[in-house]
Biotite code that builds the C-alpha atoms (Angstrom):
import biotite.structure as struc

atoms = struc.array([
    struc.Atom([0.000, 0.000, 0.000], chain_id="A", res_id=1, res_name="UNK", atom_name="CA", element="C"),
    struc.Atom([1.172, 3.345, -1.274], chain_id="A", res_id=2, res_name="UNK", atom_name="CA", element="C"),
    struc.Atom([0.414, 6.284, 1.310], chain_id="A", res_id=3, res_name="UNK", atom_name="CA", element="C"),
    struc.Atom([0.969, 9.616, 0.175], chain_id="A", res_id=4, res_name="UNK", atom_name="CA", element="C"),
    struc.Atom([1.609, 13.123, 2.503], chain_id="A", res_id=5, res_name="UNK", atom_name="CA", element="C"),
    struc.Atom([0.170, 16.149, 2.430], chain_id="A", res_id=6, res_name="UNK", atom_name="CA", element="C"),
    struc.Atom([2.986, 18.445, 1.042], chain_id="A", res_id=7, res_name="UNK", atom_name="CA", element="C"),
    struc.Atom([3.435, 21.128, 3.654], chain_id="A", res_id=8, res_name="UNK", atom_name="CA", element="C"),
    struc.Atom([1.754, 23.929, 1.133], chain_id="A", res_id=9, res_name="UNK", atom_name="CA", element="C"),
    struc.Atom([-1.163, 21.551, 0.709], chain_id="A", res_id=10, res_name="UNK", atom_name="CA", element="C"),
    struc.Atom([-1.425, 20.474, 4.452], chain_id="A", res_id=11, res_name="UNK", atom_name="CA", element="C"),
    struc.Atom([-1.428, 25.137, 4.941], chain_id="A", res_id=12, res_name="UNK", atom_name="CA", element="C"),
    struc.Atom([-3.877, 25.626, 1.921], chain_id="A", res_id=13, res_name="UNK", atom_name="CA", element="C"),
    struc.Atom([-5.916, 22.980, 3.420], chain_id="A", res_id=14, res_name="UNK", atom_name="CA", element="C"),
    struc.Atom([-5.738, 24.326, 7.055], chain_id="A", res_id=15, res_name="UNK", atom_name="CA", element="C"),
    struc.Atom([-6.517, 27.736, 5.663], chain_id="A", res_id=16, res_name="UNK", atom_name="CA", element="C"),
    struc.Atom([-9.786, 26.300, 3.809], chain_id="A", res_id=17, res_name="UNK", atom_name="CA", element="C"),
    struc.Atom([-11.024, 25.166, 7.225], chain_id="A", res_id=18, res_name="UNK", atom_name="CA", element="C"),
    struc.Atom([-10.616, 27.620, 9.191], chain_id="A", res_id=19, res_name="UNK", atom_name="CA", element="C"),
    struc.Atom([-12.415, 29.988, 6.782], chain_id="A", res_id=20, res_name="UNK", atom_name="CA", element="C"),
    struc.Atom([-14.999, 27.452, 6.320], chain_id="A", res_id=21, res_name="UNK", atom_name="CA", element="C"),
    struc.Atom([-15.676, 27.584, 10.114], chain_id="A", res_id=22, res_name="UNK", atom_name="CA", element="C"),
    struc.Atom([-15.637, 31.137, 9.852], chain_id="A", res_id=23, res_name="UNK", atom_name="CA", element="C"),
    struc.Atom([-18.171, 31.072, 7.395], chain_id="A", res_id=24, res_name="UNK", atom_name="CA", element="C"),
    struc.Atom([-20.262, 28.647, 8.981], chain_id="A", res_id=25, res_name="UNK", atom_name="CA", element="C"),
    struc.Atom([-20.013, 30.910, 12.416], chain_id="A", res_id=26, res_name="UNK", atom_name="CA", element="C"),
    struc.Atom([-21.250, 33.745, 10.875], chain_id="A", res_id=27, res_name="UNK", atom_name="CA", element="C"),
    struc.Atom([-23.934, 32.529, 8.991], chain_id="A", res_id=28, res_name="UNK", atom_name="CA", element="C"),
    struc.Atom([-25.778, 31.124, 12.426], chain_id="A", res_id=29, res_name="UNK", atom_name="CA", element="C"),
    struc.Atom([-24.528, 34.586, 13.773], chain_id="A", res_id=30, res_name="UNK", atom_name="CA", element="C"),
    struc.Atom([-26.782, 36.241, 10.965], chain_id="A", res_id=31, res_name="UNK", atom_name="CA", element="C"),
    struc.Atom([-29.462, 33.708, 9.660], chain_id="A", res_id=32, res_name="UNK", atom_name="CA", element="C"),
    struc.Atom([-29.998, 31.959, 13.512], chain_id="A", res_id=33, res_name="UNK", atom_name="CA", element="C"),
    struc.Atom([-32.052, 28.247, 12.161], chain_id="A", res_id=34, res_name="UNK", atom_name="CA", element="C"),
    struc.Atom([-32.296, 27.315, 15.090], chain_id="A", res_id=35, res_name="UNK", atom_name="CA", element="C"),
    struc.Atom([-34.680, 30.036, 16.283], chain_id="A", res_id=36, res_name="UNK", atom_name="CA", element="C"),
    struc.Atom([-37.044, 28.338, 13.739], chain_id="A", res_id=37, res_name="UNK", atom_name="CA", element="C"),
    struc.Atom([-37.211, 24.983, 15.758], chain_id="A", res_id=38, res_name="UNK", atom_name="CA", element="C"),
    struc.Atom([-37.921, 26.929, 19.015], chain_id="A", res_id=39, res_name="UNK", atom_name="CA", element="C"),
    struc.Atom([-41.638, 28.822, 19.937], chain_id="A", res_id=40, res_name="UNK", atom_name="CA", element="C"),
    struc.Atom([-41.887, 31.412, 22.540], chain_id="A", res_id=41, res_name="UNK", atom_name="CA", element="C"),
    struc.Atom([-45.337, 31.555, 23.600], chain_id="A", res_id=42, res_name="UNK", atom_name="CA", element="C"),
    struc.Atom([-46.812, 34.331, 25.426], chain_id="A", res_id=43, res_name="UNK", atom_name="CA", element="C"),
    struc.Atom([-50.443, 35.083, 27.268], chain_id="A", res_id=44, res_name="UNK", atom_name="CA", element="C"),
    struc.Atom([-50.198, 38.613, 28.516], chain_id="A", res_id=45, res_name="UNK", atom_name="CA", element="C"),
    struc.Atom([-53.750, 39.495, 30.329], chain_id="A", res_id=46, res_name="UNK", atom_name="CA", element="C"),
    struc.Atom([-55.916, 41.419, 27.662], chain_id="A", res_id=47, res_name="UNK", atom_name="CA", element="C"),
    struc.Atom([-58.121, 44.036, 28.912], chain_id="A", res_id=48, res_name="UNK", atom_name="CA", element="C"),
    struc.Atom([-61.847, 42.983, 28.492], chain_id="A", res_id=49, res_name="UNK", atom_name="CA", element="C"),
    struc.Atom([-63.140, 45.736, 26.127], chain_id="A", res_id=50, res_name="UNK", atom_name="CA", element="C"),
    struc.Atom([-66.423, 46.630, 24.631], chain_id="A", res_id=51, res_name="UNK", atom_name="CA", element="C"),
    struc.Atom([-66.539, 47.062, 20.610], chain_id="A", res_id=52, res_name="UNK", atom_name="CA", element="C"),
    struc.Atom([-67.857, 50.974, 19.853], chain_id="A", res_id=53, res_name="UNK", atom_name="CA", element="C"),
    struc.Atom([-71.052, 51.922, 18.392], chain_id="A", res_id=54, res_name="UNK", atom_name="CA", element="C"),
    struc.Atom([-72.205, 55.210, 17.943], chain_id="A", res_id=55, res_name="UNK", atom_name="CA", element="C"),
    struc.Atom([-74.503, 55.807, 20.593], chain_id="A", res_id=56, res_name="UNK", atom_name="CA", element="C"),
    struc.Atom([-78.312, 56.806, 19.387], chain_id="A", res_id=57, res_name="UNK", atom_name="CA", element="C"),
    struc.Atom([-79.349, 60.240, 18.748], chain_id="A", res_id=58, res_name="UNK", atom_name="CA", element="C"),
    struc.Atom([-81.244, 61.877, 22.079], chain_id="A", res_id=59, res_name="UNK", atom_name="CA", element="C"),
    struc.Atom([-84.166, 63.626, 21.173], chain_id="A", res_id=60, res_name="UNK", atom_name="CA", element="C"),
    struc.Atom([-84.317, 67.310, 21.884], chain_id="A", res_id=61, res_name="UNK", atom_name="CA", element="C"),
    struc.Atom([-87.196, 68.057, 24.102], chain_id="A", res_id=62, res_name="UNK", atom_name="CA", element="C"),
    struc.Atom([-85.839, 72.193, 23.779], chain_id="A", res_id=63, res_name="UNK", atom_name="CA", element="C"),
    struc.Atom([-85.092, 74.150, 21.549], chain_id="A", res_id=64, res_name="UNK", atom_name="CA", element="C"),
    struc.Atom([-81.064, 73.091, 21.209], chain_id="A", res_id=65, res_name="UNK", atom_name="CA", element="C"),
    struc.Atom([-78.730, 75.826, 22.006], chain_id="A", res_id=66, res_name="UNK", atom_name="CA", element="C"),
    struc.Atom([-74.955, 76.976, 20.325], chain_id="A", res_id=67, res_name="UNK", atom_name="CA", element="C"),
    struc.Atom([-73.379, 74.507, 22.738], chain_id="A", res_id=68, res_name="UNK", atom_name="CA", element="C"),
    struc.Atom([-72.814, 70.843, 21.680], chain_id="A", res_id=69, res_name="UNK", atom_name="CA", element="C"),
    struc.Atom([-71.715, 68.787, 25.039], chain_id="A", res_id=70, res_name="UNK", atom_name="CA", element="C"),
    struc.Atom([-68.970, 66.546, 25.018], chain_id="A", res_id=71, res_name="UNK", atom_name="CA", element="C"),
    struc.Atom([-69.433, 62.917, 25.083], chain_id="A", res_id=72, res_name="UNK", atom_name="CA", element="C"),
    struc.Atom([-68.232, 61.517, 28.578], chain_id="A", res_id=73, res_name="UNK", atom_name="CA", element="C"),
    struc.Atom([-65.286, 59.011, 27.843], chain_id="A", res_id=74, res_name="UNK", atom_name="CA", element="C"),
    struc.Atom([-66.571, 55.525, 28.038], chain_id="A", res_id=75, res_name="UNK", atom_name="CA", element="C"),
    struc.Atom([-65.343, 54.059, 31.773], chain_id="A", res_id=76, res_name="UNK", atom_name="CA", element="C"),
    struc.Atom([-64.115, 50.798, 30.469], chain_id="A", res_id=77, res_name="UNK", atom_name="CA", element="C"),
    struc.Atom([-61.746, 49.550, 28.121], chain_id="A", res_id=78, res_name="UNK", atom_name="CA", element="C"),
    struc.Atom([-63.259, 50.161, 24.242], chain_id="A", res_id=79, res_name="UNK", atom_name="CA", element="C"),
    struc.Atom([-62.162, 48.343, 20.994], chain_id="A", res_id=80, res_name="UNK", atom_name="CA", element="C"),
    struc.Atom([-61.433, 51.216, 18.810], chain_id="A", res_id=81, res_name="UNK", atom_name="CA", element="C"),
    struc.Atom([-60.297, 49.068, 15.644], chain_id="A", res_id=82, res_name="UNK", atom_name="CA", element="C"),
    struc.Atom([-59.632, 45.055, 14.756], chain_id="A", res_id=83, res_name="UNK", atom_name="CA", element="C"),
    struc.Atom([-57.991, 43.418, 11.927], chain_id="A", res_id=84, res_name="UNK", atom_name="CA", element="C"),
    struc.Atom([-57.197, 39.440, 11.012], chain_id="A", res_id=85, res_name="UNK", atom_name="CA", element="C"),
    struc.Atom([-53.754, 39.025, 9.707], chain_id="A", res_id=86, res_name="UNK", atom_name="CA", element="C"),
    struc.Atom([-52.722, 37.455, 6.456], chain_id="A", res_id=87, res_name="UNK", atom_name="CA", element="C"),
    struc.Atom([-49.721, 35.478, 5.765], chain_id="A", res_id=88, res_name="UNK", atom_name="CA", element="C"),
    struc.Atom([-46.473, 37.136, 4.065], chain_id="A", res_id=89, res_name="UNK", atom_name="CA", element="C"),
    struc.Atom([-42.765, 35.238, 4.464], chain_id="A", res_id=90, res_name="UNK", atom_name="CA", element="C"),
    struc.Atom([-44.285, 33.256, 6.863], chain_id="A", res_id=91, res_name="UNK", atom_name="CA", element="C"),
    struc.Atom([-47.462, 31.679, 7.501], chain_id="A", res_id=92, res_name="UNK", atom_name="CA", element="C"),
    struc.Atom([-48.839, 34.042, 10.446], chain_id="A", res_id=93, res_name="UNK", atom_name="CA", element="C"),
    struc.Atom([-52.394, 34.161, 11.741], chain_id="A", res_id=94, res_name="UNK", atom_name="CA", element="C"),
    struc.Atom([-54.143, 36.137, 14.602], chain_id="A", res_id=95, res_name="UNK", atom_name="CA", element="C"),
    struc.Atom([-56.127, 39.036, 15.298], chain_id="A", res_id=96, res_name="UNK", atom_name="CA", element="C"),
    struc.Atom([-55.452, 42.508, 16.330], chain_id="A", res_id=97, res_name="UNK", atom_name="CA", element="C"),
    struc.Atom([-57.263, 45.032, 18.308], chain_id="A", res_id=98, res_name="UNK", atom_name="CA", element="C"),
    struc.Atom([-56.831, 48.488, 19.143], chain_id="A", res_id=99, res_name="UNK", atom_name="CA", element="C"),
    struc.Atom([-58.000, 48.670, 22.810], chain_id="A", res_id=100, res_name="UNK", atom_name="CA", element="C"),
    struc.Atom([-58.212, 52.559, 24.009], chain_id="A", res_id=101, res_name="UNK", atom_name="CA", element="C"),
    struc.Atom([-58.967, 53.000, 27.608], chain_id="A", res_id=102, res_name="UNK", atom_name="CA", element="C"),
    struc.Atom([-60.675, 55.405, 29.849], chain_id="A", res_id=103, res_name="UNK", atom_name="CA", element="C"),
    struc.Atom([-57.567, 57.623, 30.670], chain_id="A", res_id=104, res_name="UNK", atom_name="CA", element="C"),
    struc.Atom([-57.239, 58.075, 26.931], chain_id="A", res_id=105, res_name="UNK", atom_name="CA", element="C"),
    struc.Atom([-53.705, 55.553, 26.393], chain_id="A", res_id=106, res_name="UNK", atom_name="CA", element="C"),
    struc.Atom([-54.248, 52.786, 23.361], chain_id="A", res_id=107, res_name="UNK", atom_name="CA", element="C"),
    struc.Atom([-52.975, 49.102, 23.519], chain_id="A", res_id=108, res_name="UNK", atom_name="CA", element="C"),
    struc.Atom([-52.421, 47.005, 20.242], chain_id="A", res_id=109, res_name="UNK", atom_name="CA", element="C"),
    struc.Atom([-53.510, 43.798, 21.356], chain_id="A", res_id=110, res_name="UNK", atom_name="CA", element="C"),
    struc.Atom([-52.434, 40.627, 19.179], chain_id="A", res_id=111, res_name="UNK", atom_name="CA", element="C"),
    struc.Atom([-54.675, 37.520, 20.362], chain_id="A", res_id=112, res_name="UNK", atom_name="CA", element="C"),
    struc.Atom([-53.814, 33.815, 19.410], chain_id="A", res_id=113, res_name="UNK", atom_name="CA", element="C"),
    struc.Atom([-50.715, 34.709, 17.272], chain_id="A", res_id=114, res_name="UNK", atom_name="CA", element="C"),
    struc.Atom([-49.706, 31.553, 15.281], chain_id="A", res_id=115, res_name="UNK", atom_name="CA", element="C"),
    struc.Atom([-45.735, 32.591, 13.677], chain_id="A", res_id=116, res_name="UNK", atom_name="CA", element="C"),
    struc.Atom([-42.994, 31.434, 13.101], chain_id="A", res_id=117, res_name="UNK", atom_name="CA", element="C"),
    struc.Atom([-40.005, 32.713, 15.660], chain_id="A", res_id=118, res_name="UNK", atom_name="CA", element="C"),
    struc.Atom([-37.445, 34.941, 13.298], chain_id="A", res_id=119, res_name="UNK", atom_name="CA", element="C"),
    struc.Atom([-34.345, 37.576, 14.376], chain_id="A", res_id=120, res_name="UNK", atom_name="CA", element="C"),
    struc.Atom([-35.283, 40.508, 15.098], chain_id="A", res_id=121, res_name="UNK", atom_name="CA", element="C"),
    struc.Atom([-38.948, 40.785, 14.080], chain_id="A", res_id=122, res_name="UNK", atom_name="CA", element="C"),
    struc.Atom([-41.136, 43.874, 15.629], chain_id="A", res_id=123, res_name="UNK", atom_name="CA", element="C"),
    struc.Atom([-44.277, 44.911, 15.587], chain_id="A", res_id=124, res_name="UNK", atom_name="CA", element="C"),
    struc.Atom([-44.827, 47.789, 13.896], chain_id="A", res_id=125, res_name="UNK", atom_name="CA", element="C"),
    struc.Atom([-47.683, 50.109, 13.029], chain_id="A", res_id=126, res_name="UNK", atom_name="CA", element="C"),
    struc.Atom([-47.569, 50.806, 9.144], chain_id="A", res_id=127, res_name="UNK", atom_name="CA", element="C"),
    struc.Atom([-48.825, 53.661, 6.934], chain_id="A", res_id=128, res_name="UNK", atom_name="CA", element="C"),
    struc.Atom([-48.813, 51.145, 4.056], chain_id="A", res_id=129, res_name="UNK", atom_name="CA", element="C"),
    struc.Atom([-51.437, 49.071, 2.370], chain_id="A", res_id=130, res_name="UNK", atom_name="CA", element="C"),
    struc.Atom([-51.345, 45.080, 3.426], chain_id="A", res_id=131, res_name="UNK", atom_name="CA", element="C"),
    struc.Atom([-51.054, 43.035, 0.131], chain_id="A", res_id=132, res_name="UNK", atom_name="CA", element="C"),
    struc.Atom([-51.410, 39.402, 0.459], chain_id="A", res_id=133, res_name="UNK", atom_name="CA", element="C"),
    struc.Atom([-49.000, 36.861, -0.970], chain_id="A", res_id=134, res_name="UNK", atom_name="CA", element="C"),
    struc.Atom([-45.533, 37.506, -1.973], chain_id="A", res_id=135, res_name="UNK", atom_name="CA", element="C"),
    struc.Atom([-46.031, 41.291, -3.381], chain_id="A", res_id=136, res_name="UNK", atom_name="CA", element="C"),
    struc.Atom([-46.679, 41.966, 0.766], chain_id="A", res_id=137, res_name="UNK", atom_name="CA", element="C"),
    struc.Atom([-43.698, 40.757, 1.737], chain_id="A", res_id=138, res_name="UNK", atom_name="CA", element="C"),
    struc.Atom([-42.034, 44.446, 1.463], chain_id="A", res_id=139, res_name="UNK", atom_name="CA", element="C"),
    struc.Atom([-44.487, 46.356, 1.188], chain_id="A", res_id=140, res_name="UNK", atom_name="CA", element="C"),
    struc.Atom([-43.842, 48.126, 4.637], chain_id="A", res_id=141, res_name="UNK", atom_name="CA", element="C"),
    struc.Atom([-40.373, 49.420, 4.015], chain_id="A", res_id=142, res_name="UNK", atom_name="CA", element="C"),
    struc.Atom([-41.785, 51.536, 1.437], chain_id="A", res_id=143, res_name="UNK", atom_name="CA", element="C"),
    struc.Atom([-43.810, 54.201, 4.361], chain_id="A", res_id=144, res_name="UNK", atom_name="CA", element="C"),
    struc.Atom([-43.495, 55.542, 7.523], chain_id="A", res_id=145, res_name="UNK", atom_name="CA", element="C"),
    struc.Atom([-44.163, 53.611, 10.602], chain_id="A", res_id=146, res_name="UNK", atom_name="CA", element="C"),
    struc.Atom([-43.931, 53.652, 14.398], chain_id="A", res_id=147, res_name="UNK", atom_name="CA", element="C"),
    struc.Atom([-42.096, 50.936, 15.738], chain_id="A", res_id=148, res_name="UNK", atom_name="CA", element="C"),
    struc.Atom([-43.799, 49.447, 19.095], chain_id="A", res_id=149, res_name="UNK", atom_name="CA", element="C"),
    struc.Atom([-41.031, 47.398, 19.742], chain_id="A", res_id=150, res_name="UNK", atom_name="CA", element="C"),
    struc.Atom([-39.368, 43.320, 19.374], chain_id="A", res_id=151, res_name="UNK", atom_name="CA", element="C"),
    struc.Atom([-42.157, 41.029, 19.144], chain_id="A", res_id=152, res_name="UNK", atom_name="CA", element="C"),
    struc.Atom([-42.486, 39.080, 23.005], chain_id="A", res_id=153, res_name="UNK", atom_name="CA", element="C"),
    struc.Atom([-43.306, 35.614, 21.143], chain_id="A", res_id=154, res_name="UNK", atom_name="CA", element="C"),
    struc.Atom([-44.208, 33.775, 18.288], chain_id="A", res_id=155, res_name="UNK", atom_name="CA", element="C"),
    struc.Atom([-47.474, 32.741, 19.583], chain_id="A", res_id=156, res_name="UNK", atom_name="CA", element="C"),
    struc.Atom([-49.976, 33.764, 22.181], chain_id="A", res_id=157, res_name="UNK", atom_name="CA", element="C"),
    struc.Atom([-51.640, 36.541, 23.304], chain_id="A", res_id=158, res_name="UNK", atom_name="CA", element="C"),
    struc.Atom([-49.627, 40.056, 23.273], chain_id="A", res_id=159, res_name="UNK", atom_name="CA", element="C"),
    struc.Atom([-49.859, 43.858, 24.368], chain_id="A", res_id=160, res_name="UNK", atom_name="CA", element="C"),
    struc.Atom([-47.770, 46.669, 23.095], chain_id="A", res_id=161, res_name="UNK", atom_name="CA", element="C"),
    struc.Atom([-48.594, 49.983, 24.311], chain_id="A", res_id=162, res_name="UNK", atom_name="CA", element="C"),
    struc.Atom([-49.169, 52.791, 21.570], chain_id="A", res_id=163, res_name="UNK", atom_name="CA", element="C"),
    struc.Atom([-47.419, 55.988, 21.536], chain_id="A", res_id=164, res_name="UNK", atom_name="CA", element="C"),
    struc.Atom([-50.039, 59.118, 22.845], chain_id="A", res_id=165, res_name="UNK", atom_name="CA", element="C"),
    struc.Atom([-50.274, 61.382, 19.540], chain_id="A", res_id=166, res_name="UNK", atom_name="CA", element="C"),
    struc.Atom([-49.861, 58.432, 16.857], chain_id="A", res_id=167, res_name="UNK", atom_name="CA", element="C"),
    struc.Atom([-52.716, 59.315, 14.669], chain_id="A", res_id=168, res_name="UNK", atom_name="CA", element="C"),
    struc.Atom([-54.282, 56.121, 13.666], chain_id="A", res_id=169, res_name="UNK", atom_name="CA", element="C"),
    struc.Atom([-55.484, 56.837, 10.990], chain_id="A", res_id=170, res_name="UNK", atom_name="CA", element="C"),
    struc.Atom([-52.125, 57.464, 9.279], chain_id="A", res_id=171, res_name="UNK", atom_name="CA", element="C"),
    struc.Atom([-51.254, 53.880, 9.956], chain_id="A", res_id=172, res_name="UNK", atom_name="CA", element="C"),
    struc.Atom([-53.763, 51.377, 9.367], chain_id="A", res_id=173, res_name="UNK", atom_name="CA", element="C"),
    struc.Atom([-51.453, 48.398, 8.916], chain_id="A", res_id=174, res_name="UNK", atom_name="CA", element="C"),
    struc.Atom([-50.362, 46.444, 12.072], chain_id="A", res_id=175, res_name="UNK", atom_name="CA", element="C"),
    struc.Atom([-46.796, 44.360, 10.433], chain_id="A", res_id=176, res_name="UNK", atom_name="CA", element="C"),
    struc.Atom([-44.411, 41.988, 11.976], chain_id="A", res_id=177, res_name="UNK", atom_name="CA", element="C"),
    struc.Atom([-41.479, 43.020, 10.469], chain_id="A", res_id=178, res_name="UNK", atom_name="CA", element="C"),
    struc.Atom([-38.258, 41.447, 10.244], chain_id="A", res_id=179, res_name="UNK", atom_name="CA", element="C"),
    struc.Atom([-35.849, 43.998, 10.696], chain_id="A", res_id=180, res_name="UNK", atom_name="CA", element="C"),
    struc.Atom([-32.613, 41.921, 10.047], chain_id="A", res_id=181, res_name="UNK", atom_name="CA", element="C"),
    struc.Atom([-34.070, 40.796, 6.694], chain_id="A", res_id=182, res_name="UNK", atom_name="CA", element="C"),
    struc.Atom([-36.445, 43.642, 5.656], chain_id="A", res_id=183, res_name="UNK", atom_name="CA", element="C"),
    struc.Atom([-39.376, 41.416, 5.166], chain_id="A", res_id=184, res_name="UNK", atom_name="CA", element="C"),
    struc.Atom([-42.967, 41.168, 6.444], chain_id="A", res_id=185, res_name="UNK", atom_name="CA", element="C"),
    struc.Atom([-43.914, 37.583, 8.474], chain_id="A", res_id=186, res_name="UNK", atom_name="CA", element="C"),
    struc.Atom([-47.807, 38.994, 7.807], chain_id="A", res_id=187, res_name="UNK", atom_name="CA", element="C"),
    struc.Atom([-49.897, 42.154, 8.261], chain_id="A", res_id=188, res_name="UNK", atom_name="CA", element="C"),
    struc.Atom([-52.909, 43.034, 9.183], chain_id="A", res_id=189, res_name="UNK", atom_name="CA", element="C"),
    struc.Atom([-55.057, 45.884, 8.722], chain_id="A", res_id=190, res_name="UNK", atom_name="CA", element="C"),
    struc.Atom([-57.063, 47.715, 11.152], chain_id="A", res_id=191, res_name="UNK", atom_name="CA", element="C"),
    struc.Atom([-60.952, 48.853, 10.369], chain_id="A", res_id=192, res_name="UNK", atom_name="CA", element="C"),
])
C-alpha cells in the first residue's frame, strides 16, 4: 500500500480552507440563527376585556337646542377602537389585532392567538402602508413611515404593546411583523 503526505503547502492551503470554512459557517448562524425556527416562545399577557364601539343613538331634543354641543363623557371601560385578522407574508402568520383605548385616553395594540414562526429581530410595527397578500406583501412596509412598538415578546400567544399618545391612527392602518434583520414582512394586518 502506497500512502501519500500532504505536502506542507497543501497540508497550509488545506488548514486555511477550514478555518475559513468555520468562519463562514459561524457567521452565517450569527446572521441567519435556524435554530430560532425549531424553538416557539409563547406568550399570554392578560388582555383588557373591552367593549366594541357603536355610535350611541341620537337623544331627542325636548328644547329648543342651544350653540353649545356637550362633550361625550369618555366611556369608563376599556373600548375596541379598531380590529384586523392578519394574512400570511414570508411566513405563515395568523391572529387578530385590536386596538383597545382606555378610559384615561392611552391605546394598547392587542395581538390575540398569534400563530408565527419565531425569526431575528422581528417587531411589531404600526404601518402607513397598504397590506397586500402573498408575496407582493412581503415588502411592502419598508416603502412608508411607521412607528415601531417594539421586538415582538413571542411567536405565539396573546400580546400587548402599548401605543405611543399622539400616533394618529389613521395614518397607519397596517399592524406588520417586520423582520428587521431581513427587511421582510412575516404577515400584516389591517385595522378597520
Amino acid at each position: 500500500m502506497v500512502r501519500r503526505r500532504l505536502s506542507s503547502r497543501a497540508r497550509w492551503l488545506w488548514g486555511i480552507g477550514a478555518a475559513l470554512g468555520l468562519t463562514a459557517a459561524v457567521v452565517a448562524g450569527l446572521v441567519f440563527q435556524p435554530w430560532l425556527l425549531l424553538i416557539d416562545v409563547r406568550v399570554d399577557d392578560e388582555i383588557p376585556a373591552a367593549v366594541e364601539t357603536t355610535p350611541p343613538p341620537p337623544e331627542p331634543s325636548v328644547e329648543p337646542a342651544e350653540d353649545v354641543t356637550p362633550t361625550p363623557e369618555p366611556p369608563a371601560v376599556p373600548v375596541t377602537i379598531l380590529t384586523g385578522a392578519f394574512v400570511s407574508h414570508e411566513h405563515t402568520t395568523t391572529g387578530s389585532v385590536r386596538v383597545i383605548e382606555h378610559p384615561d385616553g392611552s391605546r394598547q395594540l392587542a395581538i390575540e392567538g398569534l400563530e408565527t414562526t419565531n425569526g431575528p429581530d422581528v417587531h411589531v410595527w404600526l404601518s402607513a402602508g397598504p397590506v397586500i397578500e402573498g408575496f407582493d406583501g412581503w415588502f411592502t412596509a419598508a416603502g412608508y413611515e411607521y412607528v415601531d412598538l417594539g421586538p415582538i415578546k413571542g411567536n405565539l400567544g396573546n400580546q400587548l404593546y402599548d401605543i405611543p399618545a399622539g400616533v394618529d391612527l389613521a395614518a397607519f392602518p397596517t399592524v406588520d411583523l417586520w423582520c428587521v434583520q431581513f427587511s421582510v414582512s412575516f404577515g400584516a394586518a389591517a385595522l378597520a
